[in-house]
N, C-alpha and C positions, 0 to 999 in steps of 0.2 A: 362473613366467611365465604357465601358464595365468590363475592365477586372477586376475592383474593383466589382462590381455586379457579377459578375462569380465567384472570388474567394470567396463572402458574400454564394454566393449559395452554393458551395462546401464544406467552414467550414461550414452549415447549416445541409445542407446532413450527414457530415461525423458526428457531433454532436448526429445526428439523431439518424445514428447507433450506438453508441456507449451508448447509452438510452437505445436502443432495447436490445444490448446483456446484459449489466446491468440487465434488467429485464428479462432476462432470468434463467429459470430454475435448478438446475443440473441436469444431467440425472439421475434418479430413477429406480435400478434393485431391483425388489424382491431381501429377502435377504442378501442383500447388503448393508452395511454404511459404513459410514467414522469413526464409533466407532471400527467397526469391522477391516478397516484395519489398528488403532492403536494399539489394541488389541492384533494384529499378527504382529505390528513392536517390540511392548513390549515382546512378546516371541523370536522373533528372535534373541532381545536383552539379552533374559537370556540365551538364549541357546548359544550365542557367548562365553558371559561370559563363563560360564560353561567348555566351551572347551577351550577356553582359559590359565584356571585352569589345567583343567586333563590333557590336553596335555605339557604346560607345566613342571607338575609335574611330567608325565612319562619320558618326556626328560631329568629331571636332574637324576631321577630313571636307567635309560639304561645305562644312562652316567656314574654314578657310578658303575654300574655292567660291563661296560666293551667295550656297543654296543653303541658304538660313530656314526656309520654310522645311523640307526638307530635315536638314538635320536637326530641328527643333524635333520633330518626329521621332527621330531615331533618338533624340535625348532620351525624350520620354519612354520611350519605348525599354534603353537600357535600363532605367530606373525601375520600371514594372521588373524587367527580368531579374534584377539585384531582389526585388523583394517577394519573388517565386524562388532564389537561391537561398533567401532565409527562413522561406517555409519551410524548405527539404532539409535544412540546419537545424532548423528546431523540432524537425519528427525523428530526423536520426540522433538529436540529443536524446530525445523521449525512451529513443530505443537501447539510450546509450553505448550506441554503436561508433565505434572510429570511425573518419571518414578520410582519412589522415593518407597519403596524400594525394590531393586534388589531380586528376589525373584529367589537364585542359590542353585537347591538341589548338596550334596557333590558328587561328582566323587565316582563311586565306581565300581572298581577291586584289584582281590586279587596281592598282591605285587609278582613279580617272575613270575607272569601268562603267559604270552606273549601273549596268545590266550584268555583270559580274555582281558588282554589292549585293544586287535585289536577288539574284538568284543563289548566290550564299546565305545570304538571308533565309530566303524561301526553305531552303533543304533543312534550314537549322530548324526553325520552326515545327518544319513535318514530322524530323526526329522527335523532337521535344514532343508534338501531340503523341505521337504512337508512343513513345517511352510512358506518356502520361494516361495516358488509354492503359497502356497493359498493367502498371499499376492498381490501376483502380479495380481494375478485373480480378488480379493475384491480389488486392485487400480482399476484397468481398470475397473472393475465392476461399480465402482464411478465415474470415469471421470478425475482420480489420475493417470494421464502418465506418472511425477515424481516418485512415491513412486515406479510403476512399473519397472520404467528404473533405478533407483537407486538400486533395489532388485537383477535385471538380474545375475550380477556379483557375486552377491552371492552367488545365484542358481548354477551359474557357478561352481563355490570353493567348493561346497556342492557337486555336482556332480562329480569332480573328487576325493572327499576325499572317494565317495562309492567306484571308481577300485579301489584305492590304495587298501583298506582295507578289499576288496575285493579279491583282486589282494594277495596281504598277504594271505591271509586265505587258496586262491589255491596253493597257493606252498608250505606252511605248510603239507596241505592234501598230497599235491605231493612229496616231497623232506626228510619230516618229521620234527619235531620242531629241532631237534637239528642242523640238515644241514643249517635250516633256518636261525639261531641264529648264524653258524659259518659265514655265510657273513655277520653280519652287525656286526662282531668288528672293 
């Protein structure tokens, strides 16, 4: 009989709590909501797209002109962004949120540019981190450990896309456009 009363007490208890956290609160940061970190999944979301587009479009661009190495790069590269655009798809499913409709301004650099492309490139990226930075910040700001830990990776891919493109631009300055252009046939 004790241990039947023991464990009456214990599912009581644990009941108890489970009351308590229910009626608890979320955390409230000035500032801060959970509109707002939809707000910045739905941009992360267009600006995946977006790259997704212009990167892949400059890769079939290179690839016809000649620079295969190069636009193997930028393959690859839109592929990652496609599958940073299906993260942000499947956290605003989570939140069941519309995202309805994609709102992707068009890619714009001059065709032949090379130092055009990398520097469209470059900005897209920067956006994407900082979009993907203040995410993370407005989750955790909310109490959203998911959205943040789901974002991380991102930031990550957005972070190396700034040296690549970066990285580009100093050997251009250093080696000159044309030397640049003779290594990526």
């Amino acid at each position: 009989m004790s241990d039947d009363k023991t464990i009456d007490k214990l599912l009581t208890e644990q009941n108890e709590q489970v009351e308590q956290l229910d009626q608890t609160i979320a955390q409230e940061v000035p500032g801060y909501s959970s509109d707002m970190v939809i707000e910045l999944l739905k941009k992360s979301l267009s600006i995946h797209w977006q790259q997704t587009t212009a990167l892949s479009a400059q890769a079939i661009h290179l690839e016809r002109w000649g620079y295969t190495k190069l636009s193997d790069i930028l393959r690859k590269d839109a592929e990652e962004e496609h599958q940073h655009a299906i993260i942000n798809l499947k956290r605003l499913e989570f939140f069941d949120i519309d995202y309805q409709p994609f709102m992707i301004s068009p890619p714009v650099w001059k065709r032949h540019d090379m130092i055009s492309m990398i520097q469209y490139n470059l900005e897209s990226v920067k956006e994407a981190s900082a979009t993907e930075r203040a995410t993370i910040v407005a989750a955790r700001a909310v109490g959203d450990e998911m959205t943040a830990n789901i974002m991380m990776p991102l930031l990550h891919g957005s972070e190396n896309g700034i040296q690549l493109y970066e990285g580009y631009l100093k050997l251009i300055e250093q080696m000159g456009i044309e030397n640049f252009l003779s290594l990526q046939a």
